[in-house]
N, C-alpha and C positions, 0 to 999 in steps of 0.2 A: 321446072319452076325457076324466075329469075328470082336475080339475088333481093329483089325490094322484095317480090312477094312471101320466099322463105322467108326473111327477117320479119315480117308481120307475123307469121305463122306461129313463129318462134315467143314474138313477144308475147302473144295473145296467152301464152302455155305461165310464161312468168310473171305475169302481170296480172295472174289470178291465185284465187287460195290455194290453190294445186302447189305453186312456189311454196309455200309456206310447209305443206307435209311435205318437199323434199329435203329442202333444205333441215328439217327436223330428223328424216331419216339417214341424212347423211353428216348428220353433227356438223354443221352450219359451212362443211367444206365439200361440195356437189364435185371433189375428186375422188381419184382413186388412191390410195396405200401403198407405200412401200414395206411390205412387212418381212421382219425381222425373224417370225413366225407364225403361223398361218391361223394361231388362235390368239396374235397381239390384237388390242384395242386397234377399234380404225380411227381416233387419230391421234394415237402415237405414230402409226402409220401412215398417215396423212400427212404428217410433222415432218418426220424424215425424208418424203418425199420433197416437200418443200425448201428446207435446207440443202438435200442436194441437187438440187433446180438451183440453188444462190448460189452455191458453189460452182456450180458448170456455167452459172451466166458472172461469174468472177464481180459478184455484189460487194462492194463496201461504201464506208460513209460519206455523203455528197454526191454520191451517182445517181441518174434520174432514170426510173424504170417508166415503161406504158405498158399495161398489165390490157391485153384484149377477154372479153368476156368476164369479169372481175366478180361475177355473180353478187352477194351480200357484203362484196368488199373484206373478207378473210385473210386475204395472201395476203393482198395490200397492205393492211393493219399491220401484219407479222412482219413484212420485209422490213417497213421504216422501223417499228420498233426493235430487231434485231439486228437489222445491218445498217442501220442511219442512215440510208436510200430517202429518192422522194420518188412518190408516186402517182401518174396521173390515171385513175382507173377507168376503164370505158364499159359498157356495156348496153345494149338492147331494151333493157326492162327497165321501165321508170320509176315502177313500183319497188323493185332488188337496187337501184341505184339510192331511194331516196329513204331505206331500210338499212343503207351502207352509209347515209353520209350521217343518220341520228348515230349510229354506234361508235361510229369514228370520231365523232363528236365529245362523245359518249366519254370515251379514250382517250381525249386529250391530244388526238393525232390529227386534226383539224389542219396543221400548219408542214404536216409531212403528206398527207393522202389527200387527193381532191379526184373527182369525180365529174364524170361527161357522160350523154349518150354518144355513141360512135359503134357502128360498126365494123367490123373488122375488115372489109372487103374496101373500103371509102375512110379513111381515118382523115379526120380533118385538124391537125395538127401540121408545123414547118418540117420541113427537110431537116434532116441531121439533126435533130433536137431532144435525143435520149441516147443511155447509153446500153438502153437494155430494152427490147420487146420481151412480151414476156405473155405465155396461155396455157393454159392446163386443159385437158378435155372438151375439147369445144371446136377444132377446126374438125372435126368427123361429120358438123351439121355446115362445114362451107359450102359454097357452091361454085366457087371458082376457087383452090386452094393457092393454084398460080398465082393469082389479082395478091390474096391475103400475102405471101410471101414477099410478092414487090413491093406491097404497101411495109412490112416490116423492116425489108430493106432502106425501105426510102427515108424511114423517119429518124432509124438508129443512124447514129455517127461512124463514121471509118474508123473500125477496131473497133466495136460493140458488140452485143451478141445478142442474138433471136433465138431463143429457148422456151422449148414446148414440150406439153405431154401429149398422147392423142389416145383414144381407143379405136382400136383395129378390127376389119375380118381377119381370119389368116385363110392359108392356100387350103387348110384343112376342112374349113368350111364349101360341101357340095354348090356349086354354080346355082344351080336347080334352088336351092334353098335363102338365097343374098338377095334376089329382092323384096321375099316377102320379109323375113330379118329387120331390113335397113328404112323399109316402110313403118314398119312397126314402132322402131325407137327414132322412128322422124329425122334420121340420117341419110338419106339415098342417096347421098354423095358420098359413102363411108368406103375407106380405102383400106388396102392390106400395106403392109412393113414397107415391101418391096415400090410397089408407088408411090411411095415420100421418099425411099433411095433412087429411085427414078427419079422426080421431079428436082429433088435436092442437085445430083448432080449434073444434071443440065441448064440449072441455074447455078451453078459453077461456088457453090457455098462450100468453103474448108469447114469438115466438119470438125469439131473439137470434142461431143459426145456423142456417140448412138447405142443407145438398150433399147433390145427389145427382154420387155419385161413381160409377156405373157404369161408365167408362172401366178402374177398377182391379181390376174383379174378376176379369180374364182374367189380368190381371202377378200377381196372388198366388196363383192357382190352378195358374197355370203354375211359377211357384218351387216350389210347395208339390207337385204330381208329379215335377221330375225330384226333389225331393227323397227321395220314395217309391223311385222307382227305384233309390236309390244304397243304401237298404238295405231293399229287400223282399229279398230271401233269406237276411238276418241273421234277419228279423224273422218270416218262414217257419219259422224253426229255432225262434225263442224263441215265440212266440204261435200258430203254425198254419197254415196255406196259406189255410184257410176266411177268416179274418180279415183276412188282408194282403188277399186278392183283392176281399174285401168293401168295403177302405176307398181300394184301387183305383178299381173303381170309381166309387164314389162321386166321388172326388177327380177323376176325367176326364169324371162328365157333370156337373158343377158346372163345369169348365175348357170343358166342350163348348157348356155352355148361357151362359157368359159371351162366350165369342165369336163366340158369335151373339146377342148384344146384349138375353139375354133374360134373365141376373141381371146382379141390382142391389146396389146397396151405396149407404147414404145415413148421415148424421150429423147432430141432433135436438140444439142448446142450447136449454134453454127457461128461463124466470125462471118460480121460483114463483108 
């Protein structure tokens, strides 16, 4: 699949009510947790994760982030108003972008967070003109991860930092088993640890942080089903039974393949 047609594919998913039960079931942040304990809230979890994502992209007040896939505009909101950043958020779904610019709105942060479509692969902003790229789970659906990395490179400034989360396979997951997987959650371009330490340094990026956190992908997989439970048959009434069951599933072989040590979740600070 090239990269136009994935991005339709992709938008077609967000730009329907199906967005709306995710984003509900993942408390309005479509990432994963850093938890503290494996029965904390997901997003106390989610918080922490994001904090230390500003910290390793060395955030403070008057730096300008580009935030790729920004879903309902969540991080964005949080950076400016924690770290007095400004932020220009991008993403695919017109429908999640224009759901991000009422809240933002909403919030009073109108004059800190603004809002584009852009995909990650073709960013249509100047050269050198942030000091922070910035994604949370979402290069796992790229399709060229090379392109997404140039394109990161190109737009941050010399001394800036590209700082990302991903979800991973690891090498524990059977060969025999990774296509039908990656088919399933609409990633088949999904990589292990080891192929972003490949790609990384061959594109010669001093790294500043690398976690691999696979420990956490089971605790937010797990918050993020009984979450489901608590309203699949609201969401049966309001979007379809086809839909809820479809992202059912999905949500318990993602919870099934974590705890059995075969997805991954890792974190990528790099200096320009």
């Amino acid at each position: 699949m090239d990269i136009a047609a994935h991005r339709e594919a992709h938008r077609k998913v967000y730009d329907t009510g199906l967005a709306r039960l995710l984003t509900t079931i993942w408390g309005g942040n479509l990432h994963m947790g850093l938890f503290a304990r494996s029965d904390e809230m997901l997003d106390v979890a989610q918080m922490r994760l994001k904090d230390h994502m500003a910290r390793a992209a060395g955030l403070a007040r008057g730096k300008r982030v580009i935030e790729a896939a920004c879903g309902i505009g969540t991080t964005a909101r949080h950076l400016a108003r924690q770290y007095g950043v400004t932020v220009f958020a991008t993403n695919i779904s017109e429908a999640q972008l224009e759901q991000a610019r009422v809240a933002t709105e909403k919030e009073g942060l109108a004059d800190k967070v603004r809002f584009g479509f852009a995909d990650y692969h073709e960013l249509d902003v100047p050269d050198r003109s942030f000091d922070c790229w910035w994604c949370q789970e979402a290069l796992l659906y790229a399709v060229d991860k090379r392109k997404v990395l140039l394109e990161a490179r190109r737009v941050v400034r010399p001394g800036g930092r590209i700082v990302f989360t991903d979800l991973l396979i690891t090498r524990a997951m059977p060969e025999a088993e990774r296509p039908s997987f990656t088919s399933a959650i609409m990633a088949p371009a999904m990589w292990a640890i080891e192929d972003w330490d490949s790609l990384i340094g061959n594109m010669h990026f001093r790294i500043v942080e690398r976690q691999d956190w696979r420990e956490h992908t089971a605790p937010t997989f797990a918050a993020v089903a009984a979450n489901l439970r608590e309203v699949r048959d609201e969401f049966i009434g309001l979007i379809g039974r086809e839909a809820v069951e479809g992202t059912e599933f999905r949500v318990n072989l993602q919870l099934e393949k974590a705890r059995a040590g075969e997805l991954g979740w890792c974190l990528f600070a790099l200096d320009t």
